[in-house]
RODO-2510 file (C-alpha; in nm, 4 decimals, decimal comma):
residues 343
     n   res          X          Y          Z
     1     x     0,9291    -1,4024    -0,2705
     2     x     0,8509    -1,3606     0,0691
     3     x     1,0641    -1,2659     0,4038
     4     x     0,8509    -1,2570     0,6896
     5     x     0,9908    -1,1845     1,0201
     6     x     0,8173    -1,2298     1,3735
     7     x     1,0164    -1,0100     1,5996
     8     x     1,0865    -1,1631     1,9177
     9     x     0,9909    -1,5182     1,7859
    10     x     1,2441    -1,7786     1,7483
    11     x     1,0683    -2,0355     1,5277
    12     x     0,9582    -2,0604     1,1360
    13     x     0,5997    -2,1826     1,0684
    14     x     0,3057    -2,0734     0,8225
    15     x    -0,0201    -1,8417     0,8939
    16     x    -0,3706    -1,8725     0,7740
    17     x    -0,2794    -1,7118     0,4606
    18     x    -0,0237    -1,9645     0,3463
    19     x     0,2368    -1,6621     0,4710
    20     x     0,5753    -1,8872     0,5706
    21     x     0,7308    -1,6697     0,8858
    22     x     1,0719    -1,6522     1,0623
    23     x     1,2176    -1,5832     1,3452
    24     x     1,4216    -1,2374     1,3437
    25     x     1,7409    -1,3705     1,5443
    26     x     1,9301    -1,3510     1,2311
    27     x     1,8460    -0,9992     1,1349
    28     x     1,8927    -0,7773     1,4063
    29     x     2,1754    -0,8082     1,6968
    30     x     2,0180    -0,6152     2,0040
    31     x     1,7224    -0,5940     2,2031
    32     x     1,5576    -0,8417     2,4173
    33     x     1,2851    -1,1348     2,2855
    34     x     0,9401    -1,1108     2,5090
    35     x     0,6013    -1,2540     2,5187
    36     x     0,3234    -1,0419     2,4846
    37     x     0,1137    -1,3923     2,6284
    38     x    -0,1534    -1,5710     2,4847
    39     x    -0,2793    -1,3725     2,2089
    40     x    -0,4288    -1,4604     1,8793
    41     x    -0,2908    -1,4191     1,5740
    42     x     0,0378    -1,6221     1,6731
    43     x     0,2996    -1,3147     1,5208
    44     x     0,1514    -1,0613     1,7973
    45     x     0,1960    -1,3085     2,1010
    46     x     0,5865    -1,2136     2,0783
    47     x     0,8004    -0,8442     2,0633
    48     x     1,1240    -0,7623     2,0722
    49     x     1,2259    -0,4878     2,2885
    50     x     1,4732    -0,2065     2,2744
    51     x     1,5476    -0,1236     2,6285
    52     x     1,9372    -0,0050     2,6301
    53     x     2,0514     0,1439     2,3255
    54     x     1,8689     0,4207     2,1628
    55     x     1,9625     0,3326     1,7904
    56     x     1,8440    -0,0224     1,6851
    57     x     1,8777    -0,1723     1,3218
    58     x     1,7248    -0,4655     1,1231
    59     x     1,9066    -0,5612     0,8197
    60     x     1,7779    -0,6954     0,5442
    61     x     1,9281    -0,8272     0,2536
    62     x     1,9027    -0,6564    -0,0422
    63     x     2,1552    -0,5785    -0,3840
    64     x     2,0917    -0,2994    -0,5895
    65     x     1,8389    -0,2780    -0,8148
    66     x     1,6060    -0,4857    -0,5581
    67     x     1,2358    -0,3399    -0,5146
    68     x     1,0788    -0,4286    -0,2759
    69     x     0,7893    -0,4265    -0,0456
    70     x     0,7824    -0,3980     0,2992
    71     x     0,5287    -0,3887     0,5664
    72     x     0,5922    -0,2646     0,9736
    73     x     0,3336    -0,3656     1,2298
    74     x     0,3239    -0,2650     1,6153
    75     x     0,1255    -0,4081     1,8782
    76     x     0,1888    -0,3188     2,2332
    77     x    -0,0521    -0,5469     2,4243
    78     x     0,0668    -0,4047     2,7694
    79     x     0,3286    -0,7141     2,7674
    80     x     0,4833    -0,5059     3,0194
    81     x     0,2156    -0,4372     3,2514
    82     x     0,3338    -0,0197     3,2581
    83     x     0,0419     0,0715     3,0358
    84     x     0,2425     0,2897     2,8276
    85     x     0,2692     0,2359     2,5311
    86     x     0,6161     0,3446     2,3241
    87     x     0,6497     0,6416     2,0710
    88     x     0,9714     0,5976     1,8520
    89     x     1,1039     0,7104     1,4788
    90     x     1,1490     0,4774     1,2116
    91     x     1,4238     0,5046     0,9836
    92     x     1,5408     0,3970     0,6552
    93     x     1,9025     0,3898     0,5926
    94     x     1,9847     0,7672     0,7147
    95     x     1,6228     0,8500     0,6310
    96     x     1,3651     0,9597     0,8505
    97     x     1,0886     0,7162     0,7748
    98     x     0,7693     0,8393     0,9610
    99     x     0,7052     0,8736     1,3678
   100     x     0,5189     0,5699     1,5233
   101     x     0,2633     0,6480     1,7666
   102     x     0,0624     0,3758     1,9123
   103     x    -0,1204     0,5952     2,1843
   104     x    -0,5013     0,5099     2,1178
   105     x    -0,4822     0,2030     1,9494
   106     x    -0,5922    -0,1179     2,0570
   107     x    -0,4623    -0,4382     1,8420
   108     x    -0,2612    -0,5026     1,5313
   109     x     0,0344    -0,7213     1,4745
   110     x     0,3799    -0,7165     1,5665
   111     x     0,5988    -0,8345     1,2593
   112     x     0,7975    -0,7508     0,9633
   113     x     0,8055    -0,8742     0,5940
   114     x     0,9518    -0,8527     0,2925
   115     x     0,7991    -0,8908    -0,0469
   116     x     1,0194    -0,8890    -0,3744
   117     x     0,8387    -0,7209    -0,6375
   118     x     0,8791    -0,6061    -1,0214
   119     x     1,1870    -0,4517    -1,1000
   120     x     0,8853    -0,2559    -1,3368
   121     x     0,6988    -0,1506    -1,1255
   122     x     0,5943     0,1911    -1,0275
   123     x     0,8315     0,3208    -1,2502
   124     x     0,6987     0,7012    -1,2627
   125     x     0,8692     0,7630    -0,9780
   126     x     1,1736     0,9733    -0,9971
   127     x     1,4608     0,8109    -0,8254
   128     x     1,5943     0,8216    -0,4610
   129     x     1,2496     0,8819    -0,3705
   130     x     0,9797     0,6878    -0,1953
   131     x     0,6091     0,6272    -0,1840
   132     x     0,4214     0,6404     0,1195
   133     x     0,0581     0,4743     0,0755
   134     x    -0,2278     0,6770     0,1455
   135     x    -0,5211     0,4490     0,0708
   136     x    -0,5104     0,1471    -0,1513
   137     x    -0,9333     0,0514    -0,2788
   138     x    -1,1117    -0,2417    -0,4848
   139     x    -1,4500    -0,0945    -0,5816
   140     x    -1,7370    -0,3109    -0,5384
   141     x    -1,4754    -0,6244    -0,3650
   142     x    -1,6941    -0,8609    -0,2013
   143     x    -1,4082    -0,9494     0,0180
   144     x    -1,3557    -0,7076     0,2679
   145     x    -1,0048    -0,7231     0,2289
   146     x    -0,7602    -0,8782    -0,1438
   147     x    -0,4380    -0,9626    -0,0303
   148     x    -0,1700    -1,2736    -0,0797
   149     x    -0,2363    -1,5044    -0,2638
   150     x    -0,4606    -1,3311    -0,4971
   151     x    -0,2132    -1,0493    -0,5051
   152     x     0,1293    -1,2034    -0,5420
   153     x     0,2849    -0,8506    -0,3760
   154     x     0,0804    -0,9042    -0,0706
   155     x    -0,0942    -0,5227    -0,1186
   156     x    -0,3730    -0,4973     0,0777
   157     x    -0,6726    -0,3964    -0,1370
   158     x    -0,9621    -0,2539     0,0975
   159     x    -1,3431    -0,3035    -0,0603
   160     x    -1,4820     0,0527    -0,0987
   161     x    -1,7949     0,2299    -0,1810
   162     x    -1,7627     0,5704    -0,3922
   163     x    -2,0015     0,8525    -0,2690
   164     x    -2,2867     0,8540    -0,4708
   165     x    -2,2187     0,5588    -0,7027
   166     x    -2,3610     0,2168    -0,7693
   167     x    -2,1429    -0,0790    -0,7602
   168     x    -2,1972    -0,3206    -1,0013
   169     x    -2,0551    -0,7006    -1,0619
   170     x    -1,8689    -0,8035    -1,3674
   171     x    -1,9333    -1,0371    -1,5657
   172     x    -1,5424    -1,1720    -1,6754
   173     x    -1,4455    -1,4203    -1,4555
   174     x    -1,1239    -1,3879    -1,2866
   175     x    -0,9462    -1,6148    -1,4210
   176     x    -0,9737    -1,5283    -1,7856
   177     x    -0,9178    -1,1843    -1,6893
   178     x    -0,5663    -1,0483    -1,8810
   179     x    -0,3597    -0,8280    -1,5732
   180     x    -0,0752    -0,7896    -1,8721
   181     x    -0,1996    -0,4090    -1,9647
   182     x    -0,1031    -0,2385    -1,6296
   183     x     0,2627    -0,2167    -1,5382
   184     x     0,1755    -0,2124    -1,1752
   185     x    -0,0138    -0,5647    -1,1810
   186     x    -0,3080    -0,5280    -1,0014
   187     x    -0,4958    -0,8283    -0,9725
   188     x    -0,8123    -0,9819    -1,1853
   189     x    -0,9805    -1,0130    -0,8431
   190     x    -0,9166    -0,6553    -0,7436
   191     x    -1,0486    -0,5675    -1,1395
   192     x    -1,3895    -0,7693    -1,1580
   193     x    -1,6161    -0,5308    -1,0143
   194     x    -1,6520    -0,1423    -1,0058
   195     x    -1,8412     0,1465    -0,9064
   196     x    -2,0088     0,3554    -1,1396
   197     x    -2,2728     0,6521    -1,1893
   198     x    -2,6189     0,6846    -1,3288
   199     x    -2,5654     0,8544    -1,6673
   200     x    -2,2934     1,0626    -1,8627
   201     x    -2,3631     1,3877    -1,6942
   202     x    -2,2584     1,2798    -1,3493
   203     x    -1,9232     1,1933    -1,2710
   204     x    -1,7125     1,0467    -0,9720
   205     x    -1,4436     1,2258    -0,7648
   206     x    -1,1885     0,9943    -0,6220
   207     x    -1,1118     1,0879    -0,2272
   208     x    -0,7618     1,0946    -0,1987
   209     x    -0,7232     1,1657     0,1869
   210     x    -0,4663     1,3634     0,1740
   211     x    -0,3612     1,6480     0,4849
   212     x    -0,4979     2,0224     0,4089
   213     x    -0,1088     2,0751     0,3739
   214     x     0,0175     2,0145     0,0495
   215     x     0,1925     1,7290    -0,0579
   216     x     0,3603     1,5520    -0,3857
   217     x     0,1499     1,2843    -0,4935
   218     x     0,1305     0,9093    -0,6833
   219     x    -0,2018     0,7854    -0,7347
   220     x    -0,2585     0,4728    -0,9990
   221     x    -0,5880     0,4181    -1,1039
   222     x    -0,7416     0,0734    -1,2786
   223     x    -1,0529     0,0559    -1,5227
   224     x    -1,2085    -0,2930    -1,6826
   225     x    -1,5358    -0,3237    -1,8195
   226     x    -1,7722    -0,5252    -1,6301
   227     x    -2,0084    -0,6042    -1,9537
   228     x    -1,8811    -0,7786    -2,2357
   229     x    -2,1716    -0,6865    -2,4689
   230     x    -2,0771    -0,2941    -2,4090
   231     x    -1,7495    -0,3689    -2,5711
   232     x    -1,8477    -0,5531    -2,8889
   233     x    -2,1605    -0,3512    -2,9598
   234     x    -2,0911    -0,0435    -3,1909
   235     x    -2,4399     0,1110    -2,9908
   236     x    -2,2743     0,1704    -2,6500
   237     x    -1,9496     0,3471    -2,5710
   238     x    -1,7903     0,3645    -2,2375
   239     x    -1,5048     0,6907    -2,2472
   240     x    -1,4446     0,9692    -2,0202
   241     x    -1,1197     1,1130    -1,8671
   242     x    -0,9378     1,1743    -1,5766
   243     x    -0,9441     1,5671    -1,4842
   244     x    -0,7403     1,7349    -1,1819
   245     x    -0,8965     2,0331    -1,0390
   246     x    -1,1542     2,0837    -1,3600
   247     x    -0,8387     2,0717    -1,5838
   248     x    -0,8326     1,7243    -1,8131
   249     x    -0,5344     1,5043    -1,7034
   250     x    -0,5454     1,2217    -1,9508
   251     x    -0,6359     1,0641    -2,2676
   252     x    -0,9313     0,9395    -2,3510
   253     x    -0,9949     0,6191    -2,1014
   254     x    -1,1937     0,3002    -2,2927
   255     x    -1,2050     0,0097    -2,0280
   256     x    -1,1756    -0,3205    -2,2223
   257     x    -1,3537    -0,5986    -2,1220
   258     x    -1,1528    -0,8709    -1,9444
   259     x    -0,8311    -0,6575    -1,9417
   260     x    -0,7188    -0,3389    -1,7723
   261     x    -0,6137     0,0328    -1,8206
   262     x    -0,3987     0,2089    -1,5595
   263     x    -0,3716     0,5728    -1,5637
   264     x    -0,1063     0,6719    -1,3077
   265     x    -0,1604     1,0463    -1,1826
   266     x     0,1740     1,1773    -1,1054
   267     x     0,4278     1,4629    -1,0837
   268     x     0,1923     1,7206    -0,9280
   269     x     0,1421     1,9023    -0,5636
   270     x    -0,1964     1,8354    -0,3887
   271     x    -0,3483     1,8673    -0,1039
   272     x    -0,7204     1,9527    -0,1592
   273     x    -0,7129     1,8732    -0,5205
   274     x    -1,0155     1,7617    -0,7038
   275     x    -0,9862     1,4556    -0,9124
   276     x    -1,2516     1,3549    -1,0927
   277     x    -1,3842     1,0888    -1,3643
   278     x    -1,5921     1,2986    -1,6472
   279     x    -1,7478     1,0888    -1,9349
   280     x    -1,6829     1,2086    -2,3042
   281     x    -1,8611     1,3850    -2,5072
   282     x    -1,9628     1,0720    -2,7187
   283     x    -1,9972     0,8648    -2,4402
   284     x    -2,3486     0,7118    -2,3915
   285     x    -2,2535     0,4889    -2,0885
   286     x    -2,1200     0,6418    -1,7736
   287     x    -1,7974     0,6604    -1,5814
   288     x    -1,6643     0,3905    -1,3692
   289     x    -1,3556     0,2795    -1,1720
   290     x    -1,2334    -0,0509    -1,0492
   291     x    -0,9347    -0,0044    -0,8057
   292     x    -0,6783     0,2965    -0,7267
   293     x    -0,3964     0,3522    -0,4955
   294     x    -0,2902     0,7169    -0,3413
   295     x     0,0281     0,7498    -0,2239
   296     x     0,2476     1,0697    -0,1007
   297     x     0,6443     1,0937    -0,2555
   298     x     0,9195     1,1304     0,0142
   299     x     1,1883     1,3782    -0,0191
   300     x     1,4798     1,2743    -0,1688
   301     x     1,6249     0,9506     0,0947
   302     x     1,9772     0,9738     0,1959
   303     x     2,2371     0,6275     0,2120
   304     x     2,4172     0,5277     0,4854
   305     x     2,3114     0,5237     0,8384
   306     x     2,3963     0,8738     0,9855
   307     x     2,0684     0,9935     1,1759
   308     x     1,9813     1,3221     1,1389
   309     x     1,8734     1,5537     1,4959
   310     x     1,5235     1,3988     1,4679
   311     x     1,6729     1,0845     1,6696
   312     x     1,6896     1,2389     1,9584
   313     x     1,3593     1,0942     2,0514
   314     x     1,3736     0,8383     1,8373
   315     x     1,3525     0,4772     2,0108
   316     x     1,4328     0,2484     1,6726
   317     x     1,6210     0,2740     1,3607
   318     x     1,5354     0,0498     1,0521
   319     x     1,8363    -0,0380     0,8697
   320     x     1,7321    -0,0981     0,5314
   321     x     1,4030    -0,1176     0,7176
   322     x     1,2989    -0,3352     1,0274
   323     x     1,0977    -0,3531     1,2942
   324     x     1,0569    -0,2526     1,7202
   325     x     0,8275    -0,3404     1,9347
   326     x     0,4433    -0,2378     2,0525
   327     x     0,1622    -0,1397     1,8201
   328     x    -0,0689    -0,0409     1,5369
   329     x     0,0591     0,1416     1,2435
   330     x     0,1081    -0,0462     0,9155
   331     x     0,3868     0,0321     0,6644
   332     x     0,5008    -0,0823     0,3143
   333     x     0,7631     0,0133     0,1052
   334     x     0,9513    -0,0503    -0,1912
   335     x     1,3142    -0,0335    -0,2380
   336     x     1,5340     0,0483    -0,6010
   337     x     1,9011     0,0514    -0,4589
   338     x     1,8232     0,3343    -0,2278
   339     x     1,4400     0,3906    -0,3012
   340     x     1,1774     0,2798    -0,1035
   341     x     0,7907     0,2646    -0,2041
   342     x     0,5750     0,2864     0,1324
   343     x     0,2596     0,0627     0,0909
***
């Protein structure tokens, strides 16, 4: 289920992507509805700016229990004429969210959505807090970008290249591909092809991104075999493990073919961590990964809709979540009564 609002607009009509959008009149109750002109994609060619009050709220309806997704986008497009583009805090509920700072950037879109997700997933997450996403990667993707409708949850998978590894196209075709094995349903087109390494004695380190400082951490990672005959031959074997700074992490990993293991890395500090994909001992094919997602974990979010001192500069508040005007920085989120999952 989708709730996608175009701030500033005042009319309901469907994208490219078969995305139905609304207007955000009945959502938020101040500000002022402008036109950034005539700009391409339609949601960017409208904003709504916050010009009187400093505090500024979109509600969303939710009940507890809820998860969902959510996505922020910002584009400024000098609608204005000042040439100045805005800096203001997001919020969720009392929570500071992150600091949005357009300076620099050149296009993105101006909107808000909502995607209801599985009430399962992500579920190694302690509660009351949230995930922020880091990076979010479908090895070997010949589309540049997997998003709705391949992936129900709208989660933008970007197509990526691992350092020193060989991507290589499966042979399962997408459709007959069984998602049912990972609780975080990444999809069969995200899972059909992978990167991989030349033999058993190398291995491949996932680049998390992450600051020097350090930082609690989610990452999910997704492994399917991309040839059927290595899974139904007793002379090959695929295994290896996931290890975190040289230390192993998980159980022995055995990608089926035309299904899915997730391995979700969680409950640990990083910041310049080394996580890396080592084959087995009795492995005679080498490692290889289909898609992962790094996030960082929020500190514990706080109800209501008390602001803490940070405001002071802050421009806009998102009550559960919402949306101001101006520029590029993407976020997602999921919510659990008072969690929220930043994609």
């Amino acid at each position: 289920m989708f709730l996608s609002i175009d701030c500033g607009g005042s009319e309901s009509y469907t994208d490219k992507n078969n995305i139905r959008w609304v207007g955000d009149d009945d959502y938020v109750h101040s500000g002022e509805s402008l036109s950034v002109g005539n700009v391409s994609p339609r949601v960017i060619s409208t904003v709504r700016v916050f010009s009187s009050l400093r505090k500024n709220c979109y509600t969303i309806p939710v009940t507890a229990g809820d998860r969902i997704l959510v996505r922020a986008s910002f584009y400024y497009g000098n609608f204005d004429g000042g040439d100045s583009p805005p800096i203001f805090d997001l919020y969720f509920d009392a929570t500071y969210w992150s600091r949005v700072n357009i300076t620099g950037f050149s296009n993105y879109i101006n909107n808000y959505e909502v995607i209801y997700a599985g009430s399962d997933m992500y579920s190694h997450l302690g509660s009351g807090h949230a995930l922020f996403n880091v990076k979010r990667f479908a090895f070997g993707a010949y589309q540049s970008t997997i998003r709705y409708p391949e992936d129900p949850y709208d989660r933008k998978w970007y197509s990526a290249y691992g350092l020193f590894t060989t991507n290589v196209r499966g042979e399962a075709e997408i459709p007959k591909i069984d998602v049912s094995g990972a609780e975080d349903y990444p999809r069969a087109a995200v899972l059909q092809n992978a990167s991989t390494v030349n033999s058993t004695t190398s291995y491949i380190q996932l680049d998390t991104y992450l600051r020097d400082s350090p930082v609690p951490i989610y990452i999910t990672t997704f492994f399917s075999e991309v040839v059927q005959l290595f899974t139904t031959s007793p002379n090959y074997k695929r295994s290896f493990q996931i290890y975190v700074d040289a230390e192993p992490y998980s159980e022995e990993i055995v990608p089926p073919f035309g299904g899915v293991v997730e391995v979700a890395i969680t409950n640990i500090t990083a910041s310049n961590t080394s996580i890396t994909l080592r084959s087995t001992s009795d492995a005679n094919l080498p490692v290889l990964i289909n898609a992962f997602e790094v996030y960082t974990v929020s500190e514990l979010l706080s109800p209501g809709t008390d602001i803490d001192t940070r405001d002071s500069e802050g421009l806009a508040v998102f009550e559960p979540s919402g949306h101001f005007r101006s520029k590029i920085r993407e976020m997602l989120g999921y919510h659990l009564g008072q969690r929220l999952w930043h994609f």
